[in-house]
C-alpha positions as CSV (number, residue, x, y, z in Angstrom):
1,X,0.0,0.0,0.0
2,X,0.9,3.2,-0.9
3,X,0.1,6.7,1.1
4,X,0.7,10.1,0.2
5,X,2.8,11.7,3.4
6,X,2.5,15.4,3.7
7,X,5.9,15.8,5.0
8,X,8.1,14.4,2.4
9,X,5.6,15.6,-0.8
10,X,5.3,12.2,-2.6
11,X,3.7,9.0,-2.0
12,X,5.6,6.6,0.0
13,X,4.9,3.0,0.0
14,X,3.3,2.4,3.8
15,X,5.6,0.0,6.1
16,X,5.2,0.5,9.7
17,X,7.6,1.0,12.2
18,X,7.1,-2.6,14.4
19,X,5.9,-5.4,12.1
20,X,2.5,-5.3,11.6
21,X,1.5,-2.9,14.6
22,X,0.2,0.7,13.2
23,X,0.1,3.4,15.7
24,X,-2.7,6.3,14.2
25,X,-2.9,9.4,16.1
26,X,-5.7,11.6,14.7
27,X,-6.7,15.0,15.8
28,X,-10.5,14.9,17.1
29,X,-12.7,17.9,17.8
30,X,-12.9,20.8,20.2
31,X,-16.7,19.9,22.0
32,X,-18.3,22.9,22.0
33,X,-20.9,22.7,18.9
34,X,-22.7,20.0,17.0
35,X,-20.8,18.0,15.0
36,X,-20.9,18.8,11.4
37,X,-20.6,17.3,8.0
38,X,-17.0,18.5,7.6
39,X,-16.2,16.7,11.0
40,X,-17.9,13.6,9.1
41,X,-15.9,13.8,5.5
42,X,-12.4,13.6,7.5
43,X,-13.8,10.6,10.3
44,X,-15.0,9.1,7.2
45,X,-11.7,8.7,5.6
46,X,-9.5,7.6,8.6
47,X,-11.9,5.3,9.2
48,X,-11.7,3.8,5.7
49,X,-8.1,4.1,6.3
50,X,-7.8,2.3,9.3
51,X,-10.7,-0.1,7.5
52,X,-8.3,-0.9,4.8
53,X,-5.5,-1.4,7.3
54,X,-7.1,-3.9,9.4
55,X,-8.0,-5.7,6.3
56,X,-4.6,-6.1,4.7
57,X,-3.6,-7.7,8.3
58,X,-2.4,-4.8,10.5
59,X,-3.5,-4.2,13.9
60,X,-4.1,-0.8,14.4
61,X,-4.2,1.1,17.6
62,X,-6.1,4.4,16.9
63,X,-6.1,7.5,18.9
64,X,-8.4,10.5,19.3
65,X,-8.3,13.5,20.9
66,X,-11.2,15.6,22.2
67,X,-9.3,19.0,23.3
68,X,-12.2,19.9,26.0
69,X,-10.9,22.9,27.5
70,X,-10.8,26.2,24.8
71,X,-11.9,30.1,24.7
72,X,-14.6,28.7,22.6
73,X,-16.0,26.4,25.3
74,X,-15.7,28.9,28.0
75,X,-17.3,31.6,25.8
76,X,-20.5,29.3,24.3
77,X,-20.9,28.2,28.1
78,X,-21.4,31.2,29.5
79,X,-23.3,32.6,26.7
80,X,-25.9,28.7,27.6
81,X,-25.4,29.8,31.2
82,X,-24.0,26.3,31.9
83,X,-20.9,24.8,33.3
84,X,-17.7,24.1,31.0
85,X,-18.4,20.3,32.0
86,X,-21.6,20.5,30.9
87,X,-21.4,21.9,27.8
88,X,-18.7,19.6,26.7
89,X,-20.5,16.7,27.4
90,X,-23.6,17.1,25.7
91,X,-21.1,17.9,22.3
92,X,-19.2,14.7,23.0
93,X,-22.7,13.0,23.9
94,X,-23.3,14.8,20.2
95,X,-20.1,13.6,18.4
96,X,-20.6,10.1,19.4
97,X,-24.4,9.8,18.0
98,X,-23.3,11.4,14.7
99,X,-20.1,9.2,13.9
100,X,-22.1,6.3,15.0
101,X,-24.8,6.4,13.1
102,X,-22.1,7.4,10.3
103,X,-21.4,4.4,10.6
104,X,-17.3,5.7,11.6
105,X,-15.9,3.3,14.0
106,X,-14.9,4.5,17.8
107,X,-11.3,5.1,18.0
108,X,-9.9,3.1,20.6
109,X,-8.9,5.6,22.8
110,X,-10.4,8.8,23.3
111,X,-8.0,10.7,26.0
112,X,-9.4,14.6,26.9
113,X,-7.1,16.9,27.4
114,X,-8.4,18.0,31.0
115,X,-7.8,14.7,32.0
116,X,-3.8,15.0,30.7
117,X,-2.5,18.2,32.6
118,X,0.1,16.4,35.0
119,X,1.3,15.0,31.6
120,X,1.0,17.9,29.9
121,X,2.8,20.3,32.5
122,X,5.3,17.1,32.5
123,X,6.6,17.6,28.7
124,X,6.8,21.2,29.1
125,X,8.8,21.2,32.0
126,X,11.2,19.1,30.4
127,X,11.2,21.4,27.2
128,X,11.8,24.2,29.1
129,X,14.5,21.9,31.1
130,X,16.2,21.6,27.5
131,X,15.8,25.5,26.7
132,X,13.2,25.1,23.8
133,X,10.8,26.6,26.1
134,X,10.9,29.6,28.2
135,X,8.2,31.2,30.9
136,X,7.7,34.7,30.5
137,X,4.8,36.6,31.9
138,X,2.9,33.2,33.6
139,X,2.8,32.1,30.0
140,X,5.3,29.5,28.7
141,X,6.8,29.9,24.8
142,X,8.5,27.4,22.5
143,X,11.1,29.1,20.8
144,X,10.8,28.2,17.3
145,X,14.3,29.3,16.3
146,X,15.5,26.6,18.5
147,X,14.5,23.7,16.5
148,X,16.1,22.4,13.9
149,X,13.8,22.1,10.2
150,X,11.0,24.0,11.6
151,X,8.3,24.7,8.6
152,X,9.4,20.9,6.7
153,X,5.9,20.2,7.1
154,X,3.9,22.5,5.4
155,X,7.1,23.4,2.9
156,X,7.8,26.9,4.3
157,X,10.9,28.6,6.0
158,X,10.0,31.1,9.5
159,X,10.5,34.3,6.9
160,X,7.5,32.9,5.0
161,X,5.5,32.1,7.3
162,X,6.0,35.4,8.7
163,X,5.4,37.0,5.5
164,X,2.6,35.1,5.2
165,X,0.6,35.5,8.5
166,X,-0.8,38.4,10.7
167,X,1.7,37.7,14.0
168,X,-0.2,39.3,16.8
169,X,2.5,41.6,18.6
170,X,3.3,40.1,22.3
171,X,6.1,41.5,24.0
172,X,6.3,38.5,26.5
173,X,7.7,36.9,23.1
174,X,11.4,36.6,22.0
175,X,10.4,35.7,18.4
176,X,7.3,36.8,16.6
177,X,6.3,33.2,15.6
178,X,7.4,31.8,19.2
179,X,3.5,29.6,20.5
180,X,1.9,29.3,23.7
181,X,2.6,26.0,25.5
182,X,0.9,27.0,28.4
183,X,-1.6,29.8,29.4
184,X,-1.6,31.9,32.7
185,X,-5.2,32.0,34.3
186,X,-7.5,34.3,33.5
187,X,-10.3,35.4,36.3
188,X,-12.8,33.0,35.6
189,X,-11.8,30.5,33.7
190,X,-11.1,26.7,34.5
191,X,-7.3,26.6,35.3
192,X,-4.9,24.0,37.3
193,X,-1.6,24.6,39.4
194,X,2.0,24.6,37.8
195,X,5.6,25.4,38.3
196,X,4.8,28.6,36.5
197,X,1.6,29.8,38.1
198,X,-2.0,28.4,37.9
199,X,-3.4,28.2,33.9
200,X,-4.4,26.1,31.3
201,X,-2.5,23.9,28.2
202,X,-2.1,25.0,25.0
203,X,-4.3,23.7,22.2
204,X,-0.7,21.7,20.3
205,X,1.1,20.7,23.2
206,X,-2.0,18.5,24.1
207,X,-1.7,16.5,21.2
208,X,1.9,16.0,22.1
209,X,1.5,14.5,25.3
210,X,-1.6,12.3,24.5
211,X,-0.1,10.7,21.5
212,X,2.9,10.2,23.0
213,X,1.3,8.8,26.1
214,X,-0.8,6.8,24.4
215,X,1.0,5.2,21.6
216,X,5.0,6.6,22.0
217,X,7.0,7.3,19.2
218,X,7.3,7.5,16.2
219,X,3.8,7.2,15.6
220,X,2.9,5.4,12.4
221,X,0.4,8.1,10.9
222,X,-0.4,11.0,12.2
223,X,-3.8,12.2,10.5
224,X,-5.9,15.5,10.3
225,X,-7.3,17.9,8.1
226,X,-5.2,19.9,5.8
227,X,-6.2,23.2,7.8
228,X,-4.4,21.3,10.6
229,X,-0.9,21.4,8.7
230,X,0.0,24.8,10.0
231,X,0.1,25.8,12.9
232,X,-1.1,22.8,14.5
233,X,0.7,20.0,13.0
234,X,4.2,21.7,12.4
235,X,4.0,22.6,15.8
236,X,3.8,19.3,17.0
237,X,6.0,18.0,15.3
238,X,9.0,20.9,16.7
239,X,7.8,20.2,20.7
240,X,7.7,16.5,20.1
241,X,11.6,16.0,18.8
242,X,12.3,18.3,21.3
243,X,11.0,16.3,24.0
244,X,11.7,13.3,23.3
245,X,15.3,14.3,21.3
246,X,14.0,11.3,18.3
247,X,13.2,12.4,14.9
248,X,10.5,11.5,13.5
249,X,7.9,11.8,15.1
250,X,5.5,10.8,12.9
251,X,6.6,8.5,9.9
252,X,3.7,9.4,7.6
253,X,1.6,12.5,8.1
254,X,-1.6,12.2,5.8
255,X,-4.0,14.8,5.3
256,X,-7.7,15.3,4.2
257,X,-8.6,17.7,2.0
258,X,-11.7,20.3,3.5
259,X,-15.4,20.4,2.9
260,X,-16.9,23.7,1.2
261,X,-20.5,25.0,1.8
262,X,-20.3,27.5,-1.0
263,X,-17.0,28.9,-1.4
264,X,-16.0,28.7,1.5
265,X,-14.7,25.7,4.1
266,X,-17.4,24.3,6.5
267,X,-16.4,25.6,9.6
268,X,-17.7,26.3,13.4
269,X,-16.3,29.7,13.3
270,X,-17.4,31.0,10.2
271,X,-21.1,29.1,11.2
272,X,-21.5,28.0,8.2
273,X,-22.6,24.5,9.1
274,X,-24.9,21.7,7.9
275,X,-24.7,18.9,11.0
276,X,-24.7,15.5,10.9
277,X,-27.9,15.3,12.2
278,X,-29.4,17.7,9.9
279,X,-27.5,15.7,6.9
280,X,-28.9,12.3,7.9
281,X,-32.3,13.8,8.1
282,X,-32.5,13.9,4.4
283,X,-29.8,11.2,3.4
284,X,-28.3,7.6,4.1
285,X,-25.8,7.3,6.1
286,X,-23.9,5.5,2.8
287,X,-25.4,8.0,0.7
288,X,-23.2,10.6,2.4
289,X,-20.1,8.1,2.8
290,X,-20.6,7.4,-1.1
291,X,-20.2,11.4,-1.6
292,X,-17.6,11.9,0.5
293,X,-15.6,8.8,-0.9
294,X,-16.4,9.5,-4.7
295,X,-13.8,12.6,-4.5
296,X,-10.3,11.5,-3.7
297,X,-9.5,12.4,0.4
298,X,-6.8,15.1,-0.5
299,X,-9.0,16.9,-2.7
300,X,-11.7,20.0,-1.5
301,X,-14.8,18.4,-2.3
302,X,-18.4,21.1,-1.9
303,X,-21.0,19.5,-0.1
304,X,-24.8,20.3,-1.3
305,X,-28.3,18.8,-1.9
306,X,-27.2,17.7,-5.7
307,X,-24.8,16.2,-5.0
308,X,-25.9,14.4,-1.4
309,X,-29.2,13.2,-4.2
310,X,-27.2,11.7,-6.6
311,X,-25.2,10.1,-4.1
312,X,-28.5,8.3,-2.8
313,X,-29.5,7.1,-6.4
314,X,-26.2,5.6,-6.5
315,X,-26.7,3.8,-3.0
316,X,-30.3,2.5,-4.7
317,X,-28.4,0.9,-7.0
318,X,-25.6,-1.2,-4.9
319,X,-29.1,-2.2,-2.2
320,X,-31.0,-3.3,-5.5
321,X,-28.0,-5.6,-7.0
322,X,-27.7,-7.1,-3.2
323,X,-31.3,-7.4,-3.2
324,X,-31.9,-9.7,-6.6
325,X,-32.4,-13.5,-6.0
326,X,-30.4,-16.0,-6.4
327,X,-30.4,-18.3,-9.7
328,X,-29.3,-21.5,-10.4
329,X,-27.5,-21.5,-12.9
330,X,-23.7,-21.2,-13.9
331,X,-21.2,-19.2,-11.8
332,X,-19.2,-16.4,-13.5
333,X,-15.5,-15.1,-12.3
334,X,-16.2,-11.7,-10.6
335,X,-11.9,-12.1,-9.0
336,X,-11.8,-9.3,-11.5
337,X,-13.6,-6.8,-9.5
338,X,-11.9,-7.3,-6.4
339,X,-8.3,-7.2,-8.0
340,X,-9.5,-4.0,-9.3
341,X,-10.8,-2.8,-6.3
342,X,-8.0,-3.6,-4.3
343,X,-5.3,-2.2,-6.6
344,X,-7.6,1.3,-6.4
345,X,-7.2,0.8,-2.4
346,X,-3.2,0.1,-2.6
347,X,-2.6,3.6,-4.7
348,X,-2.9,6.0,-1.9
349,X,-6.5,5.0,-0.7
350,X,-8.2,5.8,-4.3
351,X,-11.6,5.3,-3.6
352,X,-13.5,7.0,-6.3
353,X,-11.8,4.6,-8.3
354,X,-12.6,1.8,-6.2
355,X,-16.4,2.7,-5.6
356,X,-16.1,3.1,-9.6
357,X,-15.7,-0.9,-8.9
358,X,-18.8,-1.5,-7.2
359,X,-20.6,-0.3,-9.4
360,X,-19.3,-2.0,-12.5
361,X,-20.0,-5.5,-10.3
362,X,-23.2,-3.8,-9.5
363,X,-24.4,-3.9,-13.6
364,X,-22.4,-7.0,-14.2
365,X,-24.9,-8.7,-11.1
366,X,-27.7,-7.1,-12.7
367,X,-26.8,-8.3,-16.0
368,X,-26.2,-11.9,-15.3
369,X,-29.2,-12.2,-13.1
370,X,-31.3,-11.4,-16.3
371,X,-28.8,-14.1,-17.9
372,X,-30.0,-16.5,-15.5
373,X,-26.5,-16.8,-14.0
374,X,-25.8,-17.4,-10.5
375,X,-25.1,-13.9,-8.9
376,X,-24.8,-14.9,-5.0
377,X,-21.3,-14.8,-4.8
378,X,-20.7,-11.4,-6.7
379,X,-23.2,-10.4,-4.0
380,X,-21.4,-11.6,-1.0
381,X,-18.3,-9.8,-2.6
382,X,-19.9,-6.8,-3.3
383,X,-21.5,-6.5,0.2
384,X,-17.8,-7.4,1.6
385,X,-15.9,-4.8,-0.3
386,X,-18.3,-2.1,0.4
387,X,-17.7,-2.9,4.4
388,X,-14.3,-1.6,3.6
389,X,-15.8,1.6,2.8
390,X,-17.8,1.6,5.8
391,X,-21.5,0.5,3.6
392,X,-24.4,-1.0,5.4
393,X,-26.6,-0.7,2.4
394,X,-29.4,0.0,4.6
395,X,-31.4,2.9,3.4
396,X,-32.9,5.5,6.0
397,X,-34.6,4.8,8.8
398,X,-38.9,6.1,9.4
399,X,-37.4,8.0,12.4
400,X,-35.1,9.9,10.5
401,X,-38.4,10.9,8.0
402,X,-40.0,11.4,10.5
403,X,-37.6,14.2,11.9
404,X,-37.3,15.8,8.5
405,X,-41.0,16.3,8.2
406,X,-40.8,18.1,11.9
407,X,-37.9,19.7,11.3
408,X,-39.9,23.2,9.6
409,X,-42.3,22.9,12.8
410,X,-39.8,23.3,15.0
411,X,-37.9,26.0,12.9
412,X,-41.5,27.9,13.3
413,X,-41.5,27.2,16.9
414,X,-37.6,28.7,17.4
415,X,-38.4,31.5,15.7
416,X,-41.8,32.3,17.5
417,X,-39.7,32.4,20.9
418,X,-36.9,34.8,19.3
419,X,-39.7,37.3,18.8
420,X,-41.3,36.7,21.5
421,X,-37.8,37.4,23.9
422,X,-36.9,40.7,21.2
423,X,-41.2,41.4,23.0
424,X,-39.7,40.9,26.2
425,X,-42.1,38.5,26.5
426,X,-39.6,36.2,28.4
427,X,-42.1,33.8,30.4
428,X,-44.1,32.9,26.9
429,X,-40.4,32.3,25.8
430,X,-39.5,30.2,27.9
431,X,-42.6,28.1,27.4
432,X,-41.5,27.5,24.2
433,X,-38.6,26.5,25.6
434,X,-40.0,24.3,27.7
435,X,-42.7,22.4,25.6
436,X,-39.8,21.9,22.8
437,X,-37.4,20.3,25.3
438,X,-39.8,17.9,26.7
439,X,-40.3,16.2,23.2
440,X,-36.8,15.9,23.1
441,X,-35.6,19.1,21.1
442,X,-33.1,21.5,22.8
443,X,-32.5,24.9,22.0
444,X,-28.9,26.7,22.0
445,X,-28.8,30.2,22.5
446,X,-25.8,31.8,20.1
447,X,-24.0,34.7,18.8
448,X,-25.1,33.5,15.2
449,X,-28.6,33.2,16.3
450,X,-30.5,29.8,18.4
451,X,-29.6,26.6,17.2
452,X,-31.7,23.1,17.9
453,X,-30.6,19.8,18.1
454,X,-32.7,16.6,19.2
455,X,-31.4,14.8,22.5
456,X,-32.2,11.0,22.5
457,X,-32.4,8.7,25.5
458,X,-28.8,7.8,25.4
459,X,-27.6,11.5,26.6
């Protein structure tokens, strides 16, 4: 198998660093919205990734992240009026119920980076033991000029990059481009004790300390989005070596390419989001995997209703080729279709070429079964490739119709309360309030406007 690695430019043929033992960090969400459709297109293709892994005989430990303690969650939790705690649990709660019913398997670890902070204080001490890290002001800095090769990863030198980006004067700094490993308290935020005054972990040191806690190093892949690359990823990558003094770090770094709404990326911060839920209230869940699968992972792929549509045709199909009986008669070679499939797989996870595949055996099961020629073992290989891609080739479930027909109800509902609170007419608005959340809908008050999401009995 062959992957594309981010750090060296080229695809390199895939060969772990311990036999057949693959260590796959990937960097999970910050909890403090609904999970979205772009979450979905990148857990979609580590989890065919990891999928194809375990397939071609690798065991595959995979780690993910939730960083759970953020100026966005202490901001969108005092603007719910609720604990930090709170907030990120119903968004993990959130997370969860979308990848599942994604059908995107759990990662086997999921560490929080709350629950990390003796380890996390731990590698910065020894940085700053080392001198790649200095405290100045109750913050703590890693100096970039300090370590050796710094912008490798996303193929830029430290005049570029500041060239290229809007450094935000700090005179606690010694270099412009210097990052936060750790952040003094503020009043009233969530903060623990340390050798330099009570605070809170920076977001890319976190990722350092939990993959290297949880799998050591080098870590065998090392995946995220391609927004990720800088700062996040090159930063990890300088604190890691200079921690631990190994290089690498990370033997292959792969990156997925972004989801657009418009021309723009899908994003919490811009709030221009479709969520999982919303998205599986008017589509399959292999409908959506078929979508985001049927553009190659590095590529920007723009989500919309077109699209999502003829993804669901396309699903129809591949259920109505499982769904033709049996014949009796001869048995045709369909060893073809696999070789084909898997040789898609092997070139840097090509799956629009392989889903390409399934479909061919789709027409050539269709076409045979009108022939009169046995078609149940194209079927059982057709069902058993598409698990590789994650396909149930079940179609949507009543409930989810259901939703999508109440959906516009509610909508009325939400914004029947926002007038009625612009009124003043808070008790009325609150009723609202009420009545919704006890048939399961719960409302989020936010900058961008009140957003509603449906709780089921398992948060």
């Amino acid at each position: 198998m062959r992957l594309y690695n981010t750090l060296t430019g080229q695809t390199d043929q895939f060969v772990p660093s311990s036999g057949n033992q693959v260590k796959m960090y990937v960097c999970g969400v910050t909890p403090y919205s609904a999970a979205h459709v772009g979450h979905a297109l990148s857990y979609v293709v580590f989890d065919v990734l990891r999928r194809y892994l375990e397939h071609l005989g690798y065991q595959v430990h995979h780690v993910q992240n939730f960083t759970d303690v953020d100026d966005k969650i202490i901001q969108r939790a005092k603007l719910a009026g609720v604990s930090e705690n709170e907030l990120v649990a119903r968004y993990i709660d959130d997370f969860y119920r979308g990848m599942d019913a994604m059908n995107i398997q759990r990662a086997h670890d999921y560490p929080r980076a709350t629950q990390e902070v003796p380890g996390i204080i731990q590698t910065i001490q020894t940085l700053v033991e080392k001198e790649f890290a200095y405290p100045a002001g109750g913050d703590v800095y890693f100096r970039v000029t300090k370590s050796q090769g710094y912008g490798h990863l996303s193929h830029r030198t430290l005049d570029g990059m500041m060239a290229g980006a809007r450094v935000q004067v700090d005179e606690n700094k010694e270099h412009p481009m210097d990052f936060v490993l750790w952040k003094g308290a503020k009043p009233g935020e969530p903060s623990w004790d340390s050798p330099w005054g009570p605070g809170r972990p920076g977001w890319h040191i976190e990722c350092t300390t939990m993959s290297l806690n949880r799998l050591g190093d080098p870590l065998d892949i090392h995946g995220g989005g391609q927004d990720l690359v800088f700062p996040h990823h090159e930063n990890e990558i300088a604190q890691s070596q200079a921690c631990t003094g190994r290089r690498p770090f990370a033997r292959y770094w792969v990156h997925n390419g972004l989801l657009q709404l418009g021309e723009e990326k899908m994003s919490k911060s811009l709030g221009n989001l479709v969520t999982v839920e919303e998205a599986l209230a008017r589509n399959s869940a292999d409908a959506l995997r078929l979508y985001f699968l049927s553009s190659h992972y590095r590529g920007p792929l723009r989500y919309g209703d077109e699209g999502c549509a003829a993804a669901e045709r396309g699903a129809d199909r591949l259920r109505n080729a499982l769904g033709l009986s049996d014949a009796v008669g001869a048995a045709w070679d369909c060893s073809p279709f696999q070789q084909q499939f898997f040789a898609a797989m092997d070139e840097d996870l090509n799956t629009p070429r392989a889903i390409a595949t399934l479909f061919d055996l789709a027409r050539a099961i269709n076409h045979h079964h009108d022939d009169g020629l046995a078609i149940g073992e194209a079927q059982a290989l057709l069902r058993r490739l598409g698990s590789l891609l994650g396909l149930t080739f079940q179609s949507r479930e009543t409930g989810e119709q259901d939703h999508l027909a109440a959906k516009p109800f509610i909508d009325l509902l939400v914004a029947t309360r926002e007038d009625l609170r612009k009124a003043k007419q808070f008790a009325l608005a609150d009723h609202v309030r009420d009545g919704l959340a006890s048939h399961g809908v719960v409302l989020e008050d936010t900058p961008q406007g009140t957003r509603w999401q449906r709780q089921t009995s398992a948060s």
